[in-house]
N, C-alpha and C positions, 0 to 999 in steps of 0.2 A: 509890678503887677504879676502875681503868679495863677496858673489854673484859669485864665480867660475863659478859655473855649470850651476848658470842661465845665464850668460854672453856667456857663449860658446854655450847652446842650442839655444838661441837668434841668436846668426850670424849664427848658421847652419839655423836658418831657414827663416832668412831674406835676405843671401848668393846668388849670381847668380853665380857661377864656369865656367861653358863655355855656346856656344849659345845651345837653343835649338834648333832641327831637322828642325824645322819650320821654327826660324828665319835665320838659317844658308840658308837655301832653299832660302828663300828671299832674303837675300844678296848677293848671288853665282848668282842667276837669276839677279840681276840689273846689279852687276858686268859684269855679260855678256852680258847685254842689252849694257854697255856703251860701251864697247871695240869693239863692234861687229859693233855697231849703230854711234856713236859719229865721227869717223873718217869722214865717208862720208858725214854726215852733216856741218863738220867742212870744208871739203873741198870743198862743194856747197858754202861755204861763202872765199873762196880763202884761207883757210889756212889749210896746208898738216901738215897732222899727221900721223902715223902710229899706227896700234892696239899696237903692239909690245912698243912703247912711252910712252900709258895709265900707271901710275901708282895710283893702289890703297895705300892708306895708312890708318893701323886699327888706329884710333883715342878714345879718353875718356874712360868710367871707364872699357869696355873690356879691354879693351890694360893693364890698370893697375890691373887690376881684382879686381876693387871695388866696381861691379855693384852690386845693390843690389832689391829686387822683387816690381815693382811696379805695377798700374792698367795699365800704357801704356809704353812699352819699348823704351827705345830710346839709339839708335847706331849710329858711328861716324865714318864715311869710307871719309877719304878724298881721291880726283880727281885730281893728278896731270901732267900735260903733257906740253912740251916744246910749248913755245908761246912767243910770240918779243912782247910785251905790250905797243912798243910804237908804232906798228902800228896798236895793240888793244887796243886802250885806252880806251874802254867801258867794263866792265867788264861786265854790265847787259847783254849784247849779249851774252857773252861765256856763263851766264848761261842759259839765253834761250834757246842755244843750247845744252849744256846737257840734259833741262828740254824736249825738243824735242826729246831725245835719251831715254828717261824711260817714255813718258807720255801714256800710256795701261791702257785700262778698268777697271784693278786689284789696281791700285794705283792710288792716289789723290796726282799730284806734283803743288810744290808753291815756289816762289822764296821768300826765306829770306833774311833778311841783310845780315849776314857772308856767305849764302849756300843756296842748293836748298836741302827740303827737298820730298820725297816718300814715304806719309801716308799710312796706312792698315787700313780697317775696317773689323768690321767680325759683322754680325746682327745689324748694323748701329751704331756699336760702336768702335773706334779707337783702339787698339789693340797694334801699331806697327808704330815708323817715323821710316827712316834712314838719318840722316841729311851727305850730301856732302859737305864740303866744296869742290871749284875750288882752285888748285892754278894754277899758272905762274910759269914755268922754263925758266930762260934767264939764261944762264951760269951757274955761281958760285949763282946766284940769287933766290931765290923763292917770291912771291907773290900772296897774297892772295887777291881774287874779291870779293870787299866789293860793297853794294848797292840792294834795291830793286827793285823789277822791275821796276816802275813807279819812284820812288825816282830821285828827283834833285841832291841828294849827292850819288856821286858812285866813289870810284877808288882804285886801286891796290895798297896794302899794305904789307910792309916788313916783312917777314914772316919766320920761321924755325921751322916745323912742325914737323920733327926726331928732335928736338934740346928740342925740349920740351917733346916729348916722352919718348928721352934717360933720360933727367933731372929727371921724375919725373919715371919711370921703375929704376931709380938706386937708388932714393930715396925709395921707397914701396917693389919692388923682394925681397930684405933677410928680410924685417922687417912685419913679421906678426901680431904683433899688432899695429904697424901704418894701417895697411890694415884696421885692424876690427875695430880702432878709427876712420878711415874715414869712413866708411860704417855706424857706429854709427849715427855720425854727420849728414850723410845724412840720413840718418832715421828719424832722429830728426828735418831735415829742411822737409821735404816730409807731417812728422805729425803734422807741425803746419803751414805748407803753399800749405794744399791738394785742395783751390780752389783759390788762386790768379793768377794775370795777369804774365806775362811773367818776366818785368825787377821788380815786385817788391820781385821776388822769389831770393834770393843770389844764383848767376850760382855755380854749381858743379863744376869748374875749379877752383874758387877761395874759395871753402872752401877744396878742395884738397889741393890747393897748402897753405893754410893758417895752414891746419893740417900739412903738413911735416915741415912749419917753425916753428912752434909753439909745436912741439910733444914733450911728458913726457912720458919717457920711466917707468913704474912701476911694479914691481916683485919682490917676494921674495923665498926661498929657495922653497918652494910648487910651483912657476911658477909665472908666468904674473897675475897683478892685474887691468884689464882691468878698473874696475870704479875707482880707483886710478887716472890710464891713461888718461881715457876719463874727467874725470874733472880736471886735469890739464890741460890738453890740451886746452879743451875749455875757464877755466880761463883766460890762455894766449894768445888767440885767444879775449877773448873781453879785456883784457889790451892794444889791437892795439888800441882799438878804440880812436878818440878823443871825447870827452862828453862836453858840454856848458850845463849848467841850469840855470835858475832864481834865483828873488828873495826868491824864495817857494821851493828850491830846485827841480822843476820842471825840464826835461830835454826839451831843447829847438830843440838842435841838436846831430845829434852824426854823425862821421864822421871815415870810415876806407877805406884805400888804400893797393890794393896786387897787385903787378907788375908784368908779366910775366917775368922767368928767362930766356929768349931767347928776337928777335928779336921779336915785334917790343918794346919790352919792355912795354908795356900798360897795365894799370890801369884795371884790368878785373870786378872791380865796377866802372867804369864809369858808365856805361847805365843805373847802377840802381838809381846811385846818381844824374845822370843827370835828370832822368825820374818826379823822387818827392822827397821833402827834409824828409817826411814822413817815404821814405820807408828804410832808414838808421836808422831811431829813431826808426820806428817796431823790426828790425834786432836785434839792440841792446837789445830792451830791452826784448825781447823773449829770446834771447843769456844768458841774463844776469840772469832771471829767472829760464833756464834748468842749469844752475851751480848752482844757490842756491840750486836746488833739489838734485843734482851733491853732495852740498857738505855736507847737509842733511844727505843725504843717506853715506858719507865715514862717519861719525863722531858719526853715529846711532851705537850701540851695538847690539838692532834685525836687522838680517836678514831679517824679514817680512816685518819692519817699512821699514828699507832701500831700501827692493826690492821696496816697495808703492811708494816710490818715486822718484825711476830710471824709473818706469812706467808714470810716470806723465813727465818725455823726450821723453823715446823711443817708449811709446803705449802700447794697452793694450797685444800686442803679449810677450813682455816682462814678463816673468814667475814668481811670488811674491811665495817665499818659505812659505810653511804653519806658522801660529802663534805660537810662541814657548810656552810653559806649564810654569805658573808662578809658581815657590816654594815660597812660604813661609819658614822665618826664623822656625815658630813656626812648619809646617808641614815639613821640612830638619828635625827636632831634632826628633818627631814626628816615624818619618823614618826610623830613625837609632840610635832610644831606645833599640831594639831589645826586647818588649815588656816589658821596667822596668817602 
């Protein structure tokens, strides 16, 4: 077992545990903004809800506790309340009407694809989203209001939001080093995609849910050997991929698919693979890079050499134990002459 203690001081301090005072404020105020606001708004447009119907639902790495510190936090409270979707079959409306039920001075609200989000600044700097998805309850039913405001493509989508929750809360609750391998992970995507665009960043659902298929449990009698773990894990996480190259050994394409284990069952890399065939072959071969350092560092005998390069995945917060003192054969003997 190598790097214990630098592994473990590392997730305490890249660790999120619970909300802070602040963000909980913010959440507890929108929460009420909706339940308070949203009815009456919903019922100007002929359709009766009751505050009492509003269900919030905590979503993403709170819910799983794999949030981990970054420059802007982002939290996942989905919106859900009974609605006949076939005589709403515009989803963009329902969110405009949420986005009508939080839009105050203090937050900057924008309709997304999946949701409406409720920016924070603080000195002209983002701070803080809480992205909402909406869904639709019809029965036995949920659906989810896909579409941008403006967007020609918009419509409700089959959906089971406690179904993925439960799935992946039974998969990460008793397993504490799956937690700190996914927080890893996502450390590692954060320090090497701190200024790209939206879909060319790999979503946080699908490297969750890529780590719980893909996890290597490692430990030995001393305890868990988290870079053990963490670069199995990640190995078999770029084994998904599929790879084409040239005649130059060149990689031409790379290609991976992670499916939601619920409803609607979808590719949670579409958008990215859709977006640019680019930004698959970046994934890869970033992925493929932090393992060779991954496995670098297991197969190092120093501590120092190895931490150098766990640091060159997870950054420079990642702690490199001092350089170990070379002996010499001739200074060992030297040592323990006992002055003969």
């Amino acid at each position: 077992m190598k790097l214990e203690k630098e592994f473990s001081k590392f997730f305490e301090a890249i660790k999120i545990s619970s909300e802070t005072n602040a963000l909980r404020k913010k959440r507890e105020v929108l929460e009420d903004d909706i339940k308070s606001k949203l009815p009456g708004i919903l019922k100007d447009a002929g359709i009766n809800i009751t505050k009492s119907e509003i269900r919030m639902i905590d979503q993403g790495s709170y819910k799983y506790k794999t949030t981990i510190k970054d420059s802007v936090v982002d939290r996942d409270v989905a919106v859900m309340f009974p609605l006949d979707i076939t005589e709403n079959d515009d989803p963009r409306k329902i969110k405009k009407h949420l986005r009508e039920s939080i839009n105050i001075p203090s937050r900057t609200v924008s309709i997304k694809e999946p949701c409406v989000r409720a920016t924070y600044y603080e000195d002209g700097e983002e701070w803080l989203h809480i992205d909402l998805p909406v869904y639709a309850k019809e029965g036995d039913k949920v659906y989810l209001a896909r579409g941008k405001e403006t967007s020609s493509e918009f419509f409700w989508e089959d959906a089971d939001p406690d179904g993925l929750n439960e799935y992946l809360c039974d998969k990460i609750k008793e397993n504490d080093q799956l937690r700190r391998v996914i927080c890893f992970i996502k450390k590692w995507r954060n320090e090497k995609y701190s200024s790209s665009r939206d879909h060319e960043v790999p979503p946080s659902i699908g490297l969750t849910l890529l780590a719980c298929e893909c996890f290597s449990a490692k430990s030995t009698d001393e305890g868990d050997d988290d870079l053990l773990a963490l670069q199995e894990t990640m190995q078999s996480i770029l084994n998904q991929f599929f790879v084409t190259v040239d005649e130059d050994d060149e990689i031409v394409s790379a290609s991976l698919s992670c499916y939601l284990p619920v409803v609607p069952y979808s590719d949670v890399f579409k958008k990215m693979k859709d977006s640019s065939s680019s930004y698959m072959v970046t994934f890869y071969k970033r992925l493929a890079k932090a393992v060779d350092n991954l496995t670098n560092a297991v197969n190092l005998e120093s501590a120092h050499d190895a931490g150098e390069y766990v640091r060159k995945v997870l950054g420079d917060e990642f702690e490199v134990p001092e350089k170990e003192a070379v002996v010499t054969a001739a200074q060992n003997r030297r040592e323990h002459s006992f002055g003969e």
